[in-house]
N, CA and C atoms as a LAMMPS dump frame, in Angstrom:
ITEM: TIMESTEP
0
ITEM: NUMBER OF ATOMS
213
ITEM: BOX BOUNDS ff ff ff
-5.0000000000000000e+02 5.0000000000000000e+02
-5.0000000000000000e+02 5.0000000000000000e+02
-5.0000000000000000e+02 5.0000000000000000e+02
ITEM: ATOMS id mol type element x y z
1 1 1 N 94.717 32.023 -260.273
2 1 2 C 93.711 30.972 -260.313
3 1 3 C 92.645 31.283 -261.351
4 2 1 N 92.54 32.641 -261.766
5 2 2 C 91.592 33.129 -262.359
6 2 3 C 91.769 32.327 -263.721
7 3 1 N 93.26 33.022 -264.29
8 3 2 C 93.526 32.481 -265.685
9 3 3 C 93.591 31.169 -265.768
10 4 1 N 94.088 30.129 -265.062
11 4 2 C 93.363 28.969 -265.212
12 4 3 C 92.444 28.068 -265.317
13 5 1 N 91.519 29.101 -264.823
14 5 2 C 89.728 28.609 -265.108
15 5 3 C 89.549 29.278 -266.779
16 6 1 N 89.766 30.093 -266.862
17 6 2 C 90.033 31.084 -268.532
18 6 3 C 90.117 30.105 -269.68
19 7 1 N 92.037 29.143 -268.974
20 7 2 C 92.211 28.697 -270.267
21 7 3 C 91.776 27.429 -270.513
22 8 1 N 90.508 26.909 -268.927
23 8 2 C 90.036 25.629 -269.233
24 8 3 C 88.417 26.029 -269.959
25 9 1 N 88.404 27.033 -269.454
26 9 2 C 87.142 27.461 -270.526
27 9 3 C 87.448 27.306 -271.956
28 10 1 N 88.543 28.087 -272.401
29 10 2 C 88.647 28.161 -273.42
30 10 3 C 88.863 26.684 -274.202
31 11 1 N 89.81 25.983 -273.508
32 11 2 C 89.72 24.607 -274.033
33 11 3 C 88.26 23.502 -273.949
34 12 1 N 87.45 23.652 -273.149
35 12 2 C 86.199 23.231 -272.985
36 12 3 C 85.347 23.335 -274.377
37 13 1 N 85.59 24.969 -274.716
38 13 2 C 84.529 25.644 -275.969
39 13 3 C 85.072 25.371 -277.449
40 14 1 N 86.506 25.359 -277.725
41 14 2 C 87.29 24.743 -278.665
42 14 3 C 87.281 23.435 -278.952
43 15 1 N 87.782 22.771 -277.75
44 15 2 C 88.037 21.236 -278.367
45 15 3 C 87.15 20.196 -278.256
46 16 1 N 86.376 20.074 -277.284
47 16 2 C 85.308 19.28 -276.659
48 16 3 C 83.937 19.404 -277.602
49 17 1 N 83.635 20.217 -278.369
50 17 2 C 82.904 20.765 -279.248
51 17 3 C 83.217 19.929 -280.091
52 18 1 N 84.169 19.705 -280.793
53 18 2 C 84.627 19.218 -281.942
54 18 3 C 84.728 17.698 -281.562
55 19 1 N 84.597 17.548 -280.183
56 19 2 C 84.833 15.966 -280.126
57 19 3 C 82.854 15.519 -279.893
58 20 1 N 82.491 16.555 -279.49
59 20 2 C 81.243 16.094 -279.148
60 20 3 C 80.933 15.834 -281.048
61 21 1 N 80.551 16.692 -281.942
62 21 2 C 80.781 16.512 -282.858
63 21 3 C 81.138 15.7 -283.798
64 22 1 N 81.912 14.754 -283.068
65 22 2 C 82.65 13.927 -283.896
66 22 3 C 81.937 12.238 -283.126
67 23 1 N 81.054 12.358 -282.224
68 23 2 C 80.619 11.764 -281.533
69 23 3 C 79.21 11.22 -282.154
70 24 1 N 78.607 12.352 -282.338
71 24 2 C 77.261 12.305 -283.08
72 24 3 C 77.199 11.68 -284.357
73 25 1 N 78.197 11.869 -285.333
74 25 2 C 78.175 11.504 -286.61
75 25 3 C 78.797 10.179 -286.368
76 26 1 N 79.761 9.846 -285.498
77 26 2 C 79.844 8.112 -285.329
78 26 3 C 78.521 7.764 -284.6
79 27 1 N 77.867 8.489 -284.451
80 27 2 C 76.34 7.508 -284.156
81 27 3 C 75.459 7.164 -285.52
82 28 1 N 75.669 8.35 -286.233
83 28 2 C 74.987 7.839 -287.535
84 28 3 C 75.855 6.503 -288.354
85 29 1 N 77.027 7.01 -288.639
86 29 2 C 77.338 5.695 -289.414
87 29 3 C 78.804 5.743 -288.637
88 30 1 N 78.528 3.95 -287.811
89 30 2 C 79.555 3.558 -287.234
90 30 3 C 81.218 3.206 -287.734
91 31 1 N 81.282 2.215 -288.381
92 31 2 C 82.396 1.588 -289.305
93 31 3 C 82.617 2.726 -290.287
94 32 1 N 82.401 3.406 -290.752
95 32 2 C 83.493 4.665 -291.041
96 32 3 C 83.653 5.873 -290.388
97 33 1 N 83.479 5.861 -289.961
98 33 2 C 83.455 7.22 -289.045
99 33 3 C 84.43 6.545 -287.877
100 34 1 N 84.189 5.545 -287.13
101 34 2 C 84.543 5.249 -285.865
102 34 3 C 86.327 5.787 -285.917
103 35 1 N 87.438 4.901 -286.695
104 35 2 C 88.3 5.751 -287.231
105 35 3 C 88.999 7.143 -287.101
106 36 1 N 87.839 7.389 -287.464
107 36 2 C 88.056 9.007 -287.982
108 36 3 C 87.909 10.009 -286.194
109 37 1 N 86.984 9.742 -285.773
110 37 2 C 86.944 9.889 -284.456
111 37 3 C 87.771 9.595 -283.592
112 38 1 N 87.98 9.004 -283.482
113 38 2 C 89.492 8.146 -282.784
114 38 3 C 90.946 9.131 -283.13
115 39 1 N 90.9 9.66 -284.643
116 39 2 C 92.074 10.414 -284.81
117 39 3 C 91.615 11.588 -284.674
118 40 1 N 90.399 12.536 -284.303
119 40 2 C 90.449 13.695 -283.788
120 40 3 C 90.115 13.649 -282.831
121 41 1 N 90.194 12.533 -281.458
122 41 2 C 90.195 12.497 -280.181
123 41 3 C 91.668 12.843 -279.938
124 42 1 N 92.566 11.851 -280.245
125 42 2 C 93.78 11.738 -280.016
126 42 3 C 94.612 13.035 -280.652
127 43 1 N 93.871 13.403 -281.847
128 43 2 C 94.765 15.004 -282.351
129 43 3 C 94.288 15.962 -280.7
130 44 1 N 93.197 16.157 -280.728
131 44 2 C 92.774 16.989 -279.857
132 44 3 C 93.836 16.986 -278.568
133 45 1 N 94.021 15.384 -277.937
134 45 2 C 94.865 15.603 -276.832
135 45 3 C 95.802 15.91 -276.743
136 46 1 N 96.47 15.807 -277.616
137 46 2 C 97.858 15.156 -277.954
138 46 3 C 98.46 16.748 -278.475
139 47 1 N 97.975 17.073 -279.292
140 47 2 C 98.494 18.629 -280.818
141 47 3 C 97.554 19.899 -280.045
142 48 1 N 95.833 19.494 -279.898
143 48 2 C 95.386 20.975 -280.114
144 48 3 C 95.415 21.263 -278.42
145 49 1 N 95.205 20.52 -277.673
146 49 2 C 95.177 20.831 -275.737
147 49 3 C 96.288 21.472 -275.826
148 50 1 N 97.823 21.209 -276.166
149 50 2 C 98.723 22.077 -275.78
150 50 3 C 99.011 23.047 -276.483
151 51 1 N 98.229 23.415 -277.614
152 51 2 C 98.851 24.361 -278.801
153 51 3 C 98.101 25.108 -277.895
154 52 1 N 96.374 25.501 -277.767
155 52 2 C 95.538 26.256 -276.949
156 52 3 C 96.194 27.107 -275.798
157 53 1 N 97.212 26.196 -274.971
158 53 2 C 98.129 26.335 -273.381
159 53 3 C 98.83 26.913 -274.36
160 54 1 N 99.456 26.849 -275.163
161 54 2 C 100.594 27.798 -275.795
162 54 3 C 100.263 28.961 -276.147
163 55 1 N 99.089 29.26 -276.841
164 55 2 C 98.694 30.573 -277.042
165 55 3 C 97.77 31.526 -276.834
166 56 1 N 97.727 30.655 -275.162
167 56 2 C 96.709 31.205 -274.443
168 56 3 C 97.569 32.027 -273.468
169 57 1 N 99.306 31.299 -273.034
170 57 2 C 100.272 31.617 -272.3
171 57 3 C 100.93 33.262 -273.103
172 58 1 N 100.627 32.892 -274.556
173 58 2 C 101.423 34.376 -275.316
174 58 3 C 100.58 35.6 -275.279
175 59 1 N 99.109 35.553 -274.89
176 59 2 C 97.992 36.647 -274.959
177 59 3 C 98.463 37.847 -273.819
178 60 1 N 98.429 38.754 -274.399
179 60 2 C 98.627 39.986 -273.624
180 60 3 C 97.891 40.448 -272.821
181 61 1 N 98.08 40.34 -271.769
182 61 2 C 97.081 40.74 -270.995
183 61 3 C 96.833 42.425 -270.49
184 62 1 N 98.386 43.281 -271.039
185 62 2 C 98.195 44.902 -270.746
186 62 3 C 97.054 45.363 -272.079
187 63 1 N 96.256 46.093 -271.591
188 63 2 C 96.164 47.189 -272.428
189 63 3 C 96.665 48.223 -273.025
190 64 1 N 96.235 48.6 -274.387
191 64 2 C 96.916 49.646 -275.034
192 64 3 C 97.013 50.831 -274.065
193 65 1 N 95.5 51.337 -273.877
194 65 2 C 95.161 52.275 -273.331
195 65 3 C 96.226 52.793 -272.061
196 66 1 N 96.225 51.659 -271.12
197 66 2 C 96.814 51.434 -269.83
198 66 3 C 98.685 51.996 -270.381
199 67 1 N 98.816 51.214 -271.256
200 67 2 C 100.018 51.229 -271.571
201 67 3 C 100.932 52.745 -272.497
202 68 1 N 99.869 53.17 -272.912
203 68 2 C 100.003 54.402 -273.012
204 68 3 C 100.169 55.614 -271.875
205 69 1 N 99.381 55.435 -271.16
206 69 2 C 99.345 56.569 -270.49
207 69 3 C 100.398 56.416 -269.265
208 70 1 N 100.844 54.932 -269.132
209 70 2 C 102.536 54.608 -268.312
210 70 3 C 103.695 55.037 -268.965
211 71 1 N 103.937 55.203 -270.425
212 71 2 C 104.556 55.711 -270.845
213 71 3 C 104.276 57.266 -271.118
């Protein structure tokens, strides 16, 4: 349960950032930007949410240290 709070953190601080981001500057100028926002909402869900789950799933969780001294 632990690592699943982990890798929603981690997706929280990565992607949501970049959408907040992308939020603000369609407040300054609407009609071009709006667009553009729209395609790094939808990248975000779609490409970077599961790439994150992908290489959040490959992270090692032994230590060197640990792993040394088992061998």
């Amino acid at each position: 349960m632990g690592t699943l709070i982990e890798v929603l953190l981690k997706l929280v601080s990565k992607v949501f950032v970049f959408v907040f981001i992308g939020y603000l500057i369609g407040k300054v100028k609407v009609e071009f930007v709006k667009p553009l926002i729209s395609v790094v909402i939808e990248g975000s869900l779609y490409v970077l949410i599961p790439f994150f789950f992908l290489l959040s799933m490959w992270e090692s969780s032994a230590d060197l240290l640990i792993a040394r001294n088992v061998a």
